[in-house]
MMTF fields as JSON, N, C-alpha, C and O atoms, coordinates in Angstrom:
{
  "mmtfVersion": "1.0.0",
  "mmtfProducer": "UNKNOWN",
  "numBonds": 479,
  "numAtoms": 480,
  "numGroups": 120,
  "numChains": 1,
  "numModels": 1,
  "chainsPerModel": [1],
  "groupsPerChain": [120],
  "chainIdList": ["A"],
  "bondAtomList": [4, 2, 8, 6, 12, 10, 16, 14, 20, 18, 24, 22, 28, 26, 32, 30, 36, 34, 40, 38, 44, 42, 48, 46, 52, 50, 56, 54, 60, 58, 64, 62, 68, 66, 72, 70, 76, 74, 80, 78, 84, 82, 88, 86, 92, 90, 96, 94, 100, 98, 104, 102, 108, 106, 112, 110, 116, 114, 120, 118, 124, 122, 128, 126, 132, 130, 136, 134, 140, 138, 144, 142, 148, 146, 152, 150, 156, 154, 160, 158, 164, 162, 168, 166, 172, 170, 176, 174, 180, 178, 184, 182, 188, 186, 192, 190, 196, 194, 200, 198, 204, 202, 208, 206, 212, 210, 216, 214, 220, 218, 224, 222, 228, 226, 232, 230, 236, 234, 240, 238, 244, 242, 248, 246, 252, 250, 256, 254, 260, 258, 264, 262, 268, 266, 272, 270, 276, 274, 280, 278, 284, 282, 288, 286, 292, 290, 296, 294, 300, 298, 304, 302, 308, 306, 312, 310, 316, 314, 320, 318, 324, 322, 328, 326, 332, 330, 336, 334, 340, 338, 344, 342, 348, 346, 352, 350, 356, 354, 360, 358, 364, 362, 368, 366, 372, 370, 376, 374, 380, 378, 384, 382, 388, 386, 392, 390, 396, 394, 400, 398, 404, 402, 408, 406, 412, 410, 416, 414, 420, 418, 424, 422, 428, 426, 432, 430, 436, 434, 440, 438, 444, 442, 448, 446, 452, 450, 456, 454, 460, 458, 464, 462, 468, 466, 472, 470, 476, 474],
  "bondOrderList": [1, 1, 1, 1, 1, 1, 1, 1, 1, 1, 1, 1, 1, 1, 1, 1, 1, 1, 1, 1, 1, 1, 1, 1, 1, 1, 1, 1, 1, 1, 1, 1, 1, 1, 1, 1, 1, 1, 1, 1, 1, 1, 1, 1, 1, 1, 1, 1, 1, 1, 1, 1, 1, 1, 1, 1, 1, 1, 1, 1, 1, 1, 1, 1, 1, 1, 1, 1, 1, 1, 1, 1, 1, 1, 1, 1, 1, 1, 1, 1, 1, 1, 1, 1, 1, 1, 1, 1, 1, 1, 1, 1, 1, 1, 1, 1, 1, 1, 1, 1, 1, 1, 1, 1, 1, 1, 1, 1, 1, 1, 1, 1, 1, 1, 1, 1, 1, 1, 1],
  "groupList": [{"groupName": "UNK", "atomNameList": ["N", "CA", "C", "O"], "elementList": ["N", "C", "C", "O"], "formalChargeList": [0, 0, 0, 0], "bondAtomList": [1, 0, 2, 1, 3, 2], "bondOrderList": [1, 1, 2], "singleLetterCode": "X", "chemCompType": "L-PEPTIDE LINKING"}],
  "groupTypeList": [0, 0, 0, 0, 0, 0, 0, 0, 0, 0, 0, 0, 0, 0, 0, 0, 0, 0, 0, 0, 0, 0, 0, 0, 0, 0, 0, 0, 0, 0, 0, 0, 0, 0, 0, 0, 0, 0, 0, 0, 0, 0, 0, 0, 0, 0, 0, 0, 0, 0, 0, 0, 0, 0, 0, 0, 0, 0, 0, 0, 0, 0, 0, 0, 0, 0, 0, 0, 0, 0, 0, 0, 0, 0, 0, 0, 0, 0, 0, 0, 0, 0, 0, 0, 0, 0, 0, 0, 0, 0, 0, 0, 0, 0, 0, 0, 0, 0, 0, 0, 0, 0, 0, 0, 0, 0, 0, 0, 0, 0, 0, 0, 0, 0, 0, 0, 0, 0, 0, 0],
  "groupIdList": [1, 2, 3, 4, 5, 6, 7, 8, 9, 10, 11, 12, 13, 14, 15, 16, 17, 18, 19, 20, 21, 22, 23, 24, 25, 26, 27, 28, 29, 30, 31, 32, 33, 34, 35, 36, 37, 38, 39, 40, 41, 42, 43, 44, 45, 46, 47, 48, 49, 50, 51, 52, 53, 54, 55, 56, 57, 58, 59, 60, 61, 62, 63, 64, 65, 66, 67, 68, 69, 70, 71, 72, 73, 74, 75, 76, 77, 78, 79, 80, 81, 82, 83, 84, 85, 86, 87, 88, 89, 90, 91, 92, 93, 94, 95, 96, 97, 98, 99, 100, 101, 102, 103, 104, 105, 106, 107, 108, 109, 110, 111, 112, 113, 114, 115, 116, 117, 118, 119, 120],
  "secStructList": [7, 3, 3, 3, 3, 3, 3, 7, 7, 1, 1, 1, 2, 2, 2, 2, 2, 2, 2, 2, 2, 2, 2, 2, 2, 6, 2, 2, 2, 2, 7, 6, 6, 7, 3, 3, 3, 7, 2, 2, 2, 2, 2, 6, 6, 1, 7, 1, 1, 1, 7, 7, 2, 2, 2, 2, 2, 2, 2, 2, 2, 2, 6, 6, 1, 7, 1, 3, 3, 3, 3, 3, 1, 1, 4, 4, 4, 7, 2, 2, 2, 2, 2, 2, 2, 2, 2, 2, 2, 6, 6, 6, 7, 3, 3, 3, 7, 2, 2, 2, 2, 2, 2, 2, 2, 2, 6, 4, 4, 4, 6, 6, 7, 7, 7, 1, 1, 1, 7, 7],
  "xCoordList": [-4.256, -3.62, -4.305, -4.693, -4.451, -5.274, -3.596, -2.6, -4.041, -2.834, -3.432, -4.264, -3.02, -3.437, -2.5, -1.318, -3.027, -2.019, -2.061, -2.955, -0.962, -0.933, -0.124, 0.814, -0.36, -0.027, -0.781, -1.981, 0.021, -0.63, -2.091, -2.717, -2.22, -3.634, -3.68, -3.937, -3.588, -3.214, -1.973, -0.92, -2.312, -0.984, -1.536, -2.011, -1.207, -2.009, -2.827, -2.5, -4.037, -5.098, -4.961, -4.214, -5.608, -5.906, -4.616, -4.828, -3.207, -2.348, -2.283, -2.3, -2.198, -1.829, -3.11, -2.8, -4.63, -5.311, -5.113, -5.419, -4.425, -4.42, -3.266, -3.287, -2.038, -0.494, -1.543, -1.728, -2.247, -3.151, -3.618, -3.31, -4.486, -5.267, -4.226, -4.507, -2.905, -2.052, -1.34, -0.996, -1.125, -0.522, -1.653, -1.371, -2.905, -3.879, -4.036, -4.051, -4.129, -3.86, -2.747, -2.763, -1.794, -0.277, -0.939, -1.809, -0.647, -0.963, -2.227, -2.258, -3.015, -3.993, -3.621, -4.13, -2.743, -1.758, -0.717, -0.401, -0.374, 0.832, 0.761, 1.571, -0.478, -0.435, -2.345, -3.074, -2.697, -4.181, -4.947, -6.039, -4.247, -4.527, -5.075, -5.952, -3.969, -4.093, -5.308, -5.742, -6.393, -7.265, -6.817, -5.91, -6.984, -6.406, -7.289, -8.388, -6.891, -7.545, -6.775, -5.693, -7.795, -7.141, -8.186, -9.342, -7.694, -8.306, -8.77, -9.631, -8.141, -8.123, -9.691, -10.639, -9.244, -10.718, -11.866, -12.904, -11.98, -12.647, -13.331, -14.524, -12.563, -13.3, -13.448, -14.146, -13.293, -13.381, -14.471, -14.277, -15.67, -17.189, -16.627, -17.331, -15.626, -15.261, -14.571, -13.693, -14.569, -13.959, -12.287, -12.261, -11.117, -10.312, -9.576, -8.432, -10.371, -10.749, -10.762, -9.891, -11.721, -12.617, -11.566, -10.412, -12.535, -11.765, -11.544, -11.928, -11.008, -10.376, -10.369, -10.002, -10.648, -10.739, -11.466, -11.028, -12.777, -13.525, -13.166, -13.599, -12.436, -11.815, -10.796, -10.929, -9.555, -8.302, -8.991, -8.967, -9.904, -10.693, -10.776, -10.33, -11.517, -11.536, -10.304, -10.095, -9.787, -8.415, -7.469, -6.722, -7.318, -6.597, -7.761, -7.016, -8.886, -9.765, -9.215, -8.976, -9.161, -9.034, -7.459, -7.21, -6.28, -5.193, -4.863, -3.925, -6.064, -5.845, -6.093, -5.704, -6.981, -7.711, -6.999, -7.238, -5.902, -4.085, -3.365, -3.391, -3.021, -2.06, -0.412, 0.727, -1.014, 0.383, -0.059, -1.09, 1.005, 1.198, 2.202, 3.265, 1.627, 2.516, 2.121, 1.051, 3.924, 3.972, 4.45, 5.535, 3.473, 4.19, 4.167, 3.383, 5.034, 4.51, 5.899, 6.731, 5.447, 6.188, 5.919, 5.918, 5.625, 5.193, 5.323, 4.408, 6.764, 7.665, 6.657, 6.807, 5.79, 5.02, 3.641, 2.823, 3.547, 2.174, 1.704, 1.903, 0.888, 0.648, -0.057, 0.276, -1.033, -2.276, -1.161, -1.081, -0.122, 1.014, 1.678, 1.944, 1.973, 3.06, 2.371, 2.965, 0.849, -0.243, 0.088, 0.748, -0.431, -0.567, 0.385, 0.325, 1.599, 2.712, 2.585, 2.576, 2.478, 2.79, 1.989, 2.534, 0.491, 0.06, 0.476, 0.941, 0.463, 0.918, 1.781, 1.404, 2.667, 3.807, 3.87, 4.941, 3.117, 2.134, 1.681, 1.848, 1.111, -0.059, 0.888, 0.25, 1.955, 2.795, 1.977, 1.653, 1.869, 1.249, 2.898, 3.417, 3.452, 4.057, 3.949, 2.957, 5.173, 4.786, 6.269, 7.437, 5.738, 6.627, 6.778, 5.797, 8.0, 7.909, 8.196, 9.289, 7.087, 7.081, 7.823, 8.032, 8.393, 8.816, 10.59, 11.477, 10.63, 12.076, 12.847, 14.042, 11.429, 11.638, 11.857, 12.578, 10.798, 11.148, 12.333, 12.77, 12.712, 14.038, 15.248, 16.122, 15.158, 16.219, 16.158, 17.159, 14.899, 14.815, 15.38, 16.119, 15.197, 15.414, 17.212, 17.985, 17.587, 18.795, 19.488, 19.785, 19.531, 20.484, 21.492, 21.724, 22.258, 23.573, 22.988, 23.774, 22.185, 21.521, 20.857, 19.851, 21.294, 20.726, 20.008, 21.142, 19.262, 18.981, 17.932, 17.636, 17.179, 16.135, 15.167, 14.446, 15.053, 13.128, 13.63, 14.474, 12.956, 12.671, 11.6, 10.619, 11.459, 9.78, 9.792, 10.684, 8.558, 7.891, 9.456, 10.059, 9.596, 10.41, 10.776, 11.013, 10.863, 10.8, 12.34, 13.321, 12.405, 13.956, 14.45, 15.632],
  "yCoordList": [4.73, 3.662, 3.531, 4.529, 2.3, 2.077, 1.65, 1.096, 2.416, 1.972, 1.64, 2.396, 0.341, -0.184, 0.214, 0.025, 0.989, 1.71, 0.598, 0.593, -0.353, -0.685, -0.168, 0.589, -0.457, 0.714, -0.38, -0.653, -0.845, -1.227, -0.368, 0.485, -1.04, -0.085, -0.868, 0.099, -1.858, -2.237, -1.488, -1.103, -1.405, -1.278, 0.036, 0.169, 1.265, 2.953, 3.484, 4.412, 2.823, 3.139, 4.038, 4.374, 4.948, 6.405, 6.918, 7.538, 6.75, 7.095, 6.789, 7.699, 5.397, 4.886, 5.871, 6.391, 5.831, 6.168, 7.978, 8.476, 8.606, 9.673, 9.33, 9.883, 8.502, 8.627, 8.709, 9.686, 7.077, 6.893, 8.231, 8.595, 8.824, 9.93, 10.577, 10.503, 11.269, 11.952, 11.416, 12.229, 9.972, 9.467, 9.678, 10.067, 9.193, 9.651, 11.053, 11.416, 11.667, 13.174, 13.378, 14.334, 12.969, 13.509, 12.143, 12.419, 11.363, 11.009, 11.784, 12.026, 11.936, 13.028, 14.268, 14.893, 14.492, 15.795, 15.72, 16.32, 14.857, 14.273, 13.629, 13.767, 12.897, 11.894, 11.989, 11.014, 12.976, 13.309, 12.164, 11.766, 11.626, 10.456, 8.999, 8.34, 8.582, 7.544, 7.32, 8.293, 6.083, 5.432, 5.282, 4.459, 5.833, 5.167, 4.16, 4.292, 3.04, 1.5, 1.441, 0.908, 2.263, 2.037, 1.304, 1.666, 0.55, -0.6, -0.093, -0.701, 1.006, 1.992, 2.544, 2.52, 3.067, 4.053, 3.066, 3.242, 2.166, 1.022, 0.661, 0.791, 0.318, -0.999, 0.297, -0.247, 1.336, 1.681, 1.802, 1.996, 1.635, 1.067, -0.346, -0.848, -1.133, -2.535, -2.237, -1.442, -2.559, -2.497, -3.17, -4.236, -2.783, -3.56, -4.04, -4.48, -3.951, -5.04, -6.495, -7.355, -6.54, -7.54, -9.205, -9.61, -9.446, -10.614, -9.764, -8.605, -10.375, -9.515, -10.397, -9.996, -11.443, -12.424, -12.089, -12.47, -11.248, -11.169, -9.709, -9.339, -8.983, -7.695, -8.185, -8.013, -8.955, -9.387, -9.944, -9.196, -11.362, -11.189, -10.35, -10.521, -9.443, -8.202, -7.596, -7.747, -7.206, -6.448, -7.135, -6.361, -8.555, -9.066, -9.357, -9.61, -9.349, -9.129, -7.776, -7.829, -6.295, -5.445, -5.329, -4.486, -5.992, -6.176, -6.804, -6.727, -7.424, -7.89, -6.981, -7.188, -5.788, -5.053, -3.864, -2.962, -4.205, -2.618, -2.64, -3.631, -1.833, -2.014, -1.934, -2.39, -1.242, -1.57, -1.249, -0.606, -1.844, -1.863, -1.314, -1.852, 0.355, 1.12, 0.47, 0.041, 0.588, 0.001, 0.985, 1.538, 1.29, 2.492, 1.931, 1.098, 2.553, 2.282, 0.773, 0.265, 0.696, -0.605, -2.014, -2.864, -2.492, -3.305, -4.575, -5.242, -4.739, -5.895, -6.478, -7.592, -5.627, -6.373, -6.506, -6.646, -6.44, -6.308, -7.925, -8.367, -8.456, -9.816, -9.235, -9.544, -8.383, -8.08, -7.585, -8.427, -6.613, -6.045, -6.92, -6.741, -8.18, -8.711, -9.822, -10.037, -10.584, -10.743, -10.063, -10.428, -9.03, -7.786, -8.387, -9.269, -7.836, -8.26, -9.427, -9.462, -10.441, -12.064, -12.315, -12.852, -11.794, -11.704, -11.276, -12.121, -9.68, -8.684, -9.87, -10.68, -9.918, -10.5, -12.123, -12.462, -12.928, -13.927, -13.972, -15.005, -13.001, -12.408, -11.356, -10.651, -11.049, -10.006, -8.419, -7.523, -8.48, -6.558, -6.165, -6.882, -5.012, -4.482, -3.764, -3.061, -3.928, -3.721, -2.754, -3.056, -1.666, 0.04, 0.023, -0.088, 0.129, 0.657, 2.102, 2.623, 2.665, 4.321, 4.857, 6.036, 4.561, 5.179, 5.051, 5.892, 3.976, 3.791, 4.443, 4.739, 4.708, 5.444, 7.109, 7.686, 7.91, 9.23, 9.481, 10.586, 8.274, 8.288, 8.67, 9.444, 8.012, 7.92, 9.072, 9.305, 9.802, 11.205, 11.922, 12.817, 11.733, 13.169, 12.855, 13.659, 11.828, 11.373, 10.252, 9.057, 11.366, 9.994, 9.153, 8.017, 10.102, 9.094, 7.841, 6.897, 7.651, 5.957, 5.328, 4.657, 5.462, 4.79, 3.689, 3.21, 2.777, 1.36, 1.125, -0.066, 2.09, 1.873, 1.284, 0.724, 1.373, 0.364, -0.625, -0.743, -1.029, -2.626, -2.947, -2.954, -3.282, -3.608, -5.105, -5.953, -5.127, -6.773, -7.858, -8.784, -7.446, -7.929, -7.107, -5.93, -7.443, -7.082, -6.33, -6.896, -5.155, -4.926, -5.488, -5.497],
  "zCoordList": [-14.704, -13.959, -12.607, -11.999, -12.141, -10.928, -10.183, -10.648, -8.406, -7.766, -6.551, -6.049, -5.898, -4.625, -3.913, -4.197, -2.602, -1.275, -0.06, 0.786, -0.089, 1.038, 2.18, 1.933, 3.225, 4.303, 5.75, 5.704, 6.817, 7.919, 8.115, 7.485, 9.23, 9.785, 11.41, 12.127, 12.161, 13.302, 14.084, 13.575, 15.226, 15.855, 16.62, 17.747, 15.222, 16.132, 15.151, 14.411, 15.136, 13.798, 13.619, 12.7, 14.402, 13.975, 13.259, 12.217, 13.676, 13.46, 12.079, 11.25, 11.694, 10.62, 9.369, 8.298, 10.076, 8.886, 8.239, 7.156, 9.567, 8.814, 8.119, 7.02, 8.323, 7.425, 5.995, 5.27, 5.865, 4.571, 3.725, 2.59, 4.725, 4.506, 3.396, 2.2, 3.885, 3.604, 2.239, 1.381, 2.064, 1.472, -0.244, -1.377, 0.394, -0.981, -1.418, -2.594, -0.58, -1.04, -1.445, -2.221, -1.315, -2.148, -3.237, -4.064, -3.162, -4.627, -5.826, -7.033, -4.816, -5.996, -6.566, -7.496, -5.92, -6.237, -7.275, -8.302, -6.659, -7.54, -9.118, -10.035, -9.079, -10.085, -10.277, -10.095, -10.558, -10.981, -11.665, -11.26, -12.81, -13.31, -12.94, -13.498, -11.377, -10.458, -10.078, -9.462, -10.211, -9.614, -8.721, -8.845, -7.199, -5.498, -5.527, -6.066, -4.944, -4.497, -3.079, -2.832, -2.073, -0.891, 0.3, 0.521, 0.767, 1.4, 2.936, 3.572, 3.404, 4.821, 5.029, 5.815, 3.712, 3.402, 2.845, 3.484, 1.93, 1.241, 2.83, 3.104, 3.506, 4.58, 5.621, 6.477, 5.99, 6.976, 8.127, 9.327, 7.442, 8.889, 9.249, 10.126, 8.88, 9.863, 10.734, 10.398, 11.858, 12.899, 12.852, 12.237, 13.319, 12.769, 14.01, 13.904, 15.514, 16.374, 15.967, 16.097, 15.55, 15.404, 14.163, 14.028, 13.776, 12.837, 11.49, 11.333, 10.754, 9.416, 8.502, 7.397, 8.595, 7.336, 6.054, 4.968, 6.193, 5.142, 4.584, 3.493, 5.307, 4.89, 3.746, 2.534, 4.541, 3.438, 2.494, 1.517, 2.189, 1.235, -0.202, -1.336, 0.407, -0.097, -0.578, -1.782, -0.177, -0.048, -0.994, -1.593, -1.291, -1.617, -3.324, -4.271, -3.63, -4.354, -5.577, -6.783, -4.27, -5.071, -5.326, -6.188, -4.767, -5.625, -7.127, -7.921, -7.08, -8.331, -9.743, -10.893, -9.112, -10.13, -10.572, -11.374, -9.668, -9.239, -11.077, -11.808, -11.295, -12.579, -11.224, -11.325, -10.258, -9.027, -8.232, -8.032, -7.366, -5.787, -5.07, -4.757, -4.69, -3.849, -2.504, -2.074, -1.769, -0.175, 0.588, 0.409, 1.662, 2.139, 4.285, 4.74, 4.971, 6.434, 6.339, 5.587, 7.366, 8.376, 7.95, 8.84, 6.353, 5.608, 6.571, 7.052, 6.732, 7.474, 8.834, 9.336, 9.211, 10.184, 10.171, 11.08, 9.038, 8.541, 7.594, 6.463, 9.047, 7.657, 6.146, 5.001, 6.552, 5.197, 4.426, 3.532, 4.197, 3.915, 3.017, 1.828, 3.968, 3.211, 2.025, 0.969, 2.409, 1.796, 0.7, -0.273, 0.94, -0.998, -1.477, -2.334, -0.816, -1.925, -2.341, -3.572, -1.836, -2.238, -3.701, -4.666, -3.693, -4.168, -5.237, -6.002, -5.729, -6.55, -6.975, -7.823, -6.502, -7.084, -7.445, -7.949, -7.305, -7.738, -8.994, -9.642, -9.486, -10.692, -11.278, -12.06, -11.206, -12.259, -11.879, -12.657, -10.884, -10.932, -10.164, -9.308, -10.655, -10.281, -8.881, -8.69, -7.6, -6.437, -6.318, -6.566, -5.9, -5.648, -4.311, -3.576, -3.851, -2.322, -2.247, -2.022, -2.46, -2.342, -1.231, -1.52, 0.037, 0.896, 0.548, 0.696, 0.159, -0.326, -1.337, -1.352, -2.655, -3.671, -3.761, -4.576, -2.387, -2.358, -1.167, -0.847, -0.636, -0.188, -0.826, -0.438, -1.851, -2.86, -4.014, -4.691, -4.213, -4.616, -3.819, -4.229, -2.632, -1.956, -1.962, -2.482, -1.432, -1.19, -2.561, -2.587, -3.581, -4.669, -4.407, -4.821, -3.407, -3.016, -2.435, -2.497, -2.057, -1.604, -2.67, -2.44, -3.801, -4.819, -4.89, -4.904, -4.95, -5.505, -4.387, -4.289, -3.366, -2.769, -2.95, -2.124, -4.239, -4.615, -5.74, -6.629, -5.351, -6.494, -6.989, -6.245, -8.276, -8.045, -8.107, -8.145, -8.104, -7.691, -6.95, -7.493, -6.053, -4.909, -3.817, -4.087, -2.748, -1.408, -1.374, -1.855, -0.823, -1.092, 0.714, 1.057]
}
């Protein structure tokens, strides 16, 4: 299974790229199987200063190639973020909000955290 990690990256880069960092390593751990399609690491010699048009491009390119779309981070303010999803969910790829989902592992009594292919 191929999985596209979206995850901001504006705001506190560095910050955000190690969350990424972390987030692909627990998935390689986790799920050995998983193709990561992560766009952090993919584009990372672009500056993310600069313009971003030909990045999302891209980015929105390799969503299409996802069997899904894990969402992890502060999605809600994230145009490229909310992009993926529209997308994903456009074209029938299934879209996971992973942060919601090991919420609701850790904590069952909050049941009904993730949704797929819709925004919870």
């Amino acid at each position: 299974m191929k999985v596209y990690v979206s995850h901001p990256l504006r705001g506190n880069v560095e910050a955000n790229r190690r969350r990424v960092d972390e987030i692909c390593r627990r998935i390689s751990e986790e799920h050995p199987d998983v193709t990561i399609l992560s766009p952090i690491h993919n584009f990372g010699y672009v500056s993310p200063a600069g313009p971003q048009e030909w990045v999302l491009k891209q980015c929105l390119r390799l969503v299409t190639l996802a069997d899904e779309l894990w969402v992890y981070g502060p999605w809600e303010s994230s145009e490229g973020c909310q992009l993926e999803i529209a997308l994903a969910e456009t074209v029938g790829i299934p879209v996971v909000f992973r942060e919601a989902e090991e919420r609701k592992e850790k904590n069952p009594a909050r049941g009904g955290a993730t949704r797929k292919t819709r925004r919870p």
